[in-house]
N, CA and C of each residue as an Amber inpcrd file, in Angstrom:
protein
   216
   0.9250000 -24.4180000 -21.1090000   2.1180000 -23.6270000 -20.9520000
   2.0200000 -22.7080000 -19.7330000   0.9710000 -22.2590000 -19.7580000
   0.7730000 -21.3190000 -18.4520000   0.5320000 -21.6030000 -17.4570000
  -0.2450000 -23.1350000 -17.0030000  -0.0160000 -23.7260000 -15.9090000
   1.2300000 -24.1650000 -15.3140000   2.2850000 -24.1540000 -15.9910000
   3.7810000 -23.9360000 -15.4340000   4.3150000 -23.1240000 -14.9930000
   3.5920000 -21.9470000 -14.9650000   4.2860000 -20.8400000 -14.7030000
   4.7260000 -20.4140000 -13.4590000   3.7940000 -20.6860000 -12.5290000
   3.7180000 -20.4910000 -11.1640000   4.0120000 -21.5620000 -10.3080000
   4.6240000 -22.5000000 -10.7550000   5.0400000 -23.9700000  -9.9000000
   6.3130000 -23.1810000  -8.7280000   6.4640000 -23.5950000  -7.4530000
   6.9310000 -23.1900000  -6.2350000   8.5960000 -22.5760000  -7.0820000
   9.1820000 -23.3110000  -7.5390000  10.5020000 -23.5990000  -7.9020000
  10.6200000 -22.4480000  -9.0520000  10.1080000 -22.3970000  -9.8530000
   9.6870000 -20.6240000 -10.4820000   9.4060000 -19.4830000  -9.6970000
   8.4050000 -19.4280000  -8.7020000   8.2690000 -18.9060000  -7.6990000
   9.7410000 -18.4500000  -6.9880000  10.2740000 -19.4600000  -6.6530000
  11.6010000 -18.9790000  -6.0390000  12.6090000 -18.4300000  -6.5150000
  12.8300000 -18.6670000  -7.6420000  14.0120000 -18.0670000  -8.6740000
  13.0370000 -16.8230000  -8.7790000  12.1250000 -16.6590000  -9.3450000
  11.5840000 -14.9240000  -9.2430000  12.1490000 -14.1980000  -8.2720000
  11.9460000 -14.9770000  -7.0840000  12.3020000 -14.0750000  -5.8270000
  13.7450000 -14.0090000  -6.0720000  14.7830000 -15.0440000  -6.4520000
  15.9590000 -14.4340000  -5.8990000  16.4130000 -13.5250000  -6.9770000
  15.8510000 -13.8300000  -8.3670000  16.0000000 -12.9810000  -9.2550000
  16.3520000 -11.4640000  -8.9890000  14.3630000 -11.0760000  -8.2580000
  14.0810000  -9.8320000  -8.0440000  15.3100000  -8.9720000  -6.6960000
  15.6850000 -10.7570000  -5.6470000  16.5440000  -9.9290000  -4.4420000
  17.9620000  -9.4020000  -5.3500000  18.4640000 -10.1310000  -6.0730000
  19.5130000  -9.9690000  -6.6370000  19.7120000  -8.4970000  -7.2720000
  18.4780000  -8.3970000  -7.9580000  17.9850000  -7.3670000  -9.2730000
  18.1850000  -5.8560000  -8.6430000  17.4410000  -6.1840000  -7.5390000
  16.9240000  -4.4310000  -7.1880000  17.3500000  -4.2750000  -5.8400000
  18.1760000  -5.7680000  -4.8070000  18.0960000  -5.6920000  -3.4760000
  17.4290000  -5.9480000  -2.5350000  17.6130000  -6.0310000  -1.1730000
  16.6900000  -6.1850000  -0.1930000  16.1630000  -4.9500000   0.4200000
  16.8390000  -3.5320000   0.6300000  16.4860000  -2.5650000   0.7400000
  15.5530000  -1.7500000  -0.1290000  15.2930000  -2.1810000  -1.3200000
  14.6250000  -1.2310000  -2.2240000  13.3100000  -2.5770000  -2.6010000
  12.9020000  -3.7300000  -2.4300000  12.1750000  -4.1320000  -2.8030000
  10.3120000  -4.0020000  -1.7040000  10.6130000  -3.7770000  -0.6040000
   9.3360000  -3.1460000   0.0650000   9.2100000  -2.2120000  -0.4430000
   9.9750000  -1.1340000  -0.4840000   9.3310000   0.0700000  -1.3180000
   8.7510000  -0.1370000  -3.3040000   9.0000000  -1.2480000  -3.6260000
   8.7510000  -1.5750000  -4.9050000   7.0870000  -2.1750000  -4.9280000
   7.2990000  -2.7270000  -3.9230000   6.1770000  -3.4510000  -3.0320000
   5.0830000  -2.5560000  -2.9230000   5.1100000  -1.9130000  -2.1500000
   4.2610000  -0.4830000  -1.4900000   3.4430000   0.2920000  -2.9080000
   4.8580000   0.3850000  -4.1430000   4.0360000   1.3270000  -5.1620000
   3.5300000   0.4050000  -6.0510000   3.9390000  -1.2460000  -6.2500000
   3.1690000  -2.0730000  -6.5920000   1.9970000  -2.0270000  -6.6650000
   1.4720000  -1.8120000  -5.2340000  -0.0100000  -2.1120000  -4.5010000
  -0.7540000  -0.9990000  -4.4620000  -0.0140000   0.3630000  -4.3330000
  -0.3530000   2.1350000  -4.7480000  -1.3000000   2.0450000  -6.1840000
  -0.4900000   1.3400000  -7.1860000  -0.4070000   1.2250000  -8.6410000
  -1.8270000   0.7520000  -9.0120000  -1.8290000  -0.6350000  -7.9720000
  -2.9930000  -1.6870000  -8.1240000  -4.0850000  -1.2130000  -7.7750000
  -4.0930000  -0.5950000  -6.2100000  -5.4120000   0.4100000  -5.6220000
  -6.0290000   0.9360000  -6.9280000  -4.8970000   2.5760000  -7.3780000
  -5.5970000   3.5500000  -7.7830000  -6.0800000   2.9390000  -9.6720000
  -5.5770000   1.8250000 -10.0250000  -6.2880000   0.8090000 -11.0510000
  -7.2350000   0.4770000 -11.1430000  -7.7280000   0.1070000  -9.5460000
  -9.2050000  -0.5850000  -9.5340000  -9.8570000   0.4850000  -9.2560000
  -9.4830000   1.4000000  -8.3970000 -10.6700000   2.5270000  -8.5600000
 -10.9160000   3.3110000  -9.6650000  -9.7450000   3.5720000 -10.6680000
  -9.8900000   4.3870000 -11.8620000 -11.0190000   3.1340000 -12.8180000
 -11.1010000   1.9000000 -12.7490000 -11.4090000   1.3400000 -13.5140000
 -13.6040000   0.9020000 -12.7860000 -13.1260000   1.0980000 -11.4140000
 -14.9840000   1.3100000 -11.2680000 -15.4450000   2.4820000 -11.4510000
 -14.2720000   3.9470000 -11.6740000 -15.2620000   4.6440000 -12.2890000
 -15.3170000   5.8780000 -10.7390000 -14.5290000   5.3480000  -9.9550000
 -14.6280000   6.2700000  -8.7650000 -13.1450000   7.5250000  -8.6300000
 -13.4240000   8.2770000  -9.5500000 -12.5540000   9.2960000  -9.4370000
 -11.9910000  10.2470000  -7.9740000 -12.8640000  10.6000000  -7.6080000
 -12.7750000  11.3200000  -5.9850000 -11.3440000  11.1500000  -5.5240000
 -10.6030000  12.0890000  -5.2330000  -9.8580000  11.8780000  -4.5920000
  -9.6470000  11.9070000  -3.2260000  -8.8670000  10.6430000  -2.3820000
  -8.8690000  10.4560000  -1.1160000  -8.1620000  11.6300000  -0.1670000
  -9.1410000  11.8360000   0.9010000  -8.4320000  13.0560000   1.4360000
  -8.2440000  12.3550000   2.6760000  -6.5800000  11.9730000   2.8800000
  -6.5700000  11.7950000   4.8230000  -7.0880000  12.9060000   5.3300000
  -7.1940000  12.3230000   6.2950000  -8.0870000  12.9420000   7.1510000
  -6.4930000  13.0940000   8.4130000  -6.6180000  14.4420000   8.8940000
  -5.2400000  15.0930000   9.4700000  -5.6220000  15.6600000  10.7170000
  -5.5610000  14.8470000  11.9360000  -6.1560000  15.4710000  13.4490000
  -5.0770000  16.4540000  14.0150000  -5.6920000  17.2550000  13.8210000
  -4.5680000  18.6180000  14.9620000  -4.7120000  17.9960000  16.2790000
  -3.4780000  18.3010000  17.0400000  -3.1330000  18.2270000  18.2850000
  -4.1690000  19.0380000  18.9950000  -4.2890000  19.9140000  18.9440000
  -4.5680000  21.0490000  19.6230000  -6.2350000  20.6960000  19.4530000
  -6.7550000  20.5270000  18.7900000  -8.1630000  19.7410000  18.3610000
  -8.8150000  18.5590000  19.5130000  -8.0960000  17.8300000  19.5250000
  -7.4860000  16.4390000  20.5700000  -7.9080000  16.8560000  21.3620000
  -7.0210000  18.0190000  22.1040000  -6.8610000  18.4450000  23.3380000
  -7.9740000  19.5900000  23.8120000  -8.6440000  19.6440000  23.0550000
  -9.7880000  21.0410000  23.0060000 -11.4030000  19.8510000  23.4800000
 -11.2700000  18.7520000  22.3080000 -12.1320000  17.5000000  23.0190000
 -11.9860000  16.7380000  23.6300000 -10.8610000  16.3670000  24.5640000
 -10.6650000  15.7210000  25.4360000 -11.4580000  16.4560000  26.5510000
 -11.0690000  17.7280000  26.9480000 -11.4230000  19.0230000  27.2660000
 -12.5880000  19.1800000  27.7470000 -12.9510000  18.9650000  26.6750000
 -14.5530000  19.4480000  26.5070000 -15.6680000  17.7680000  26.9810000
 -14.6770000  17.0190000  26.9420000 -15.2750000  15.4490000  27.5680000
 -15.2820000  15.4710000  28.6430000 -13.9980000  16.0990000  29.3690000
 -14.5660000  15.7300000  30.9110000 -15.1850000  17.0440000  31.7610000
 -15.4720000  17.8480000  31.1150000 -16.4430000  19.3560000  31.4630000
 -17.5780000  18.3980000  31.1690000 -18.2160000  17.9360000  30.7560000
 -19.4480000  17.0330000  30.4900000 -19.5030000  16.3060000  31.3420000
């Protein structure tokens, strides 16, 4: 039964299903928290709590080591 599931022609009706369902404008963003969802799943599930900190370059930082590269 479940090897039917995923044959191309299922596959495609999903898709127009989902374009129909929610649109073409709103399904990348469905997409995006899909994969958000999936990430913070696998890390909650190895056990790696930490939360990710971007990392946020000041301008002014940049420009202080650029700076300081060609004084060297």
């Amino acid at each position: 039964m479940l090897e039917n599931l995923l044959r191309p022609t299922h596959l495609l009706l999903l898709i127009i299903a989902a374009l129909l369902l929610f649109g073409p404008s709103k399904l990348p963003e469905l997409g995006r928290s899909f994969g958000t969802m999936l990430k913070e799943f696998k890390r909650g599930a190895r056990g790696d709590f930490e939360e990710e900190k971007p990392k946020e370059i000041n301008a002014q930082e940049i420009n202080t080591t650029q700076e300081a590269n060609k004084t060297s």
